[in-house]
C-alpha positions as CSV (number, residue, x, y, z in Angstrom):
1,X,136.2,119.4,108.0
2,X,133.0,121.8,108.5
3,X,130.1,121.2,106.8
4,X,127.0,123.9,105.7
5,X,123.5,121.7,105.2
6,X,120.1,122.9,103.8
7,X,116.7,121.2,105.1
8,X,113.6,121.3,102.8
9,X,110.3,119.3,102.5
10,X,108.9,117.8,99.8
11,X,105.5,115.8,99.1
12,X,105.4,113.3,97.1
13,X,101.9,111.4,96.3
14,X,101.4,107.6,94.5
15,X,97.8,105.6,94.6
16,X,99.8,102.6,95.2
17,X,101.8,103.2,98.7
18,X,103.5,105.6,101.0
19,X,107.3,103.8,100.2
20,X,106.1,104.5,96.2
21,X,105.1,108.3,97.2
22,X,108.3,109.0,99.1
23,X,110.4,107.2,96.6
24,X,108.7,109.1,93.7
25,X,108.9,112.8,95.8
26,X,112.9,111.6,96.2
27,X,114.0,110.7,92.6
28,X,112.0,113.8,91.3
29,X,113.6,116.0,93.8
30,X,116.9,114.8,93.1
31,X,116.8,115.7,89.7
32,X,117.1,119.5,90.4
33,X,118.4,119.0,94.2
34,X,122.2,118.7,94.1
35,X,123.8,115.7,96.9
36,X,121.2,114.9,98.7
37,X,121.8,113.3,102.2
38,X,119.5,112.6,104.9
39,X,115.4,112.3,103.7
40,X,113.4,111.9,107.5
41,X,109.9,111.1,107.1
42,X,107.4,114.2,108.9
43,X,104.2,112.5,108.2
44,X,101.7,110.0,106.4
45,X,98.9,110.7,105.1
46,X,95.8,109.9,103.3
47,X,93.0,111.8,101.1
48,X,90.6,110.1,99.1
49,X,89.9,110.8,95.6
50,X,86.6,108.9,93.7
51,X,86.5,106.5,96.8
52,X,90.1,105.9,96.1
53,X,93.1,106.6,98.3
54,X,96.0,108.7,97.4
55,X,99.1,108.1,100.0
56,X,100.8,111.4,100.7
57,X,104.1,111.4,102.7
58,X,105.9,114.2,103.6
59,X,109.5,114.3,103.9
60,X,112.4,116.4,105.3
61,X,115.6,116.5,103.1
62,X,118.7,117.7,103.7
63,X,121.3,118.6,101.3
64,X,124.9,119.9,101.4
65,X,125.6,123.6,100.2
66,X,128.1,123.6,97.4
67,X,131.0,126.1,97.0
């Protein structure tokens, strides 16, 4: 059986962690994204807001096209 798969990144932020960010980027995504597969972590990140920091992960997601 052949299958047809889409990549796209996503960003998710939290002030708590990176797992909360990526988590939070993945259940929001998959609320419009349709059989999600594979997430892969790009990069980690950091910016500080009010001498606070914000976690930023980016992620690559794949999903499978639908006929």
């Amino acid at each position: 059986m052949e299958s047809v798969y889409k990549v796209i990144e996503i960003i998710g932020t939290s002030d708590k962690s990176w797992e909360e960010a990526a988590r939070t980027a993945l259940e929001t995504a998959s609320q419009s994204v349709r059989d999600m597969r594979v997430a892969e972590v790009k990069e980690l990140d950091l910016k500080m807001e009010e001498g606070k920091p914000i976690f930023r992960v980016k992620l690559d997601v794949s999903f499978k096209y639908q006929d």
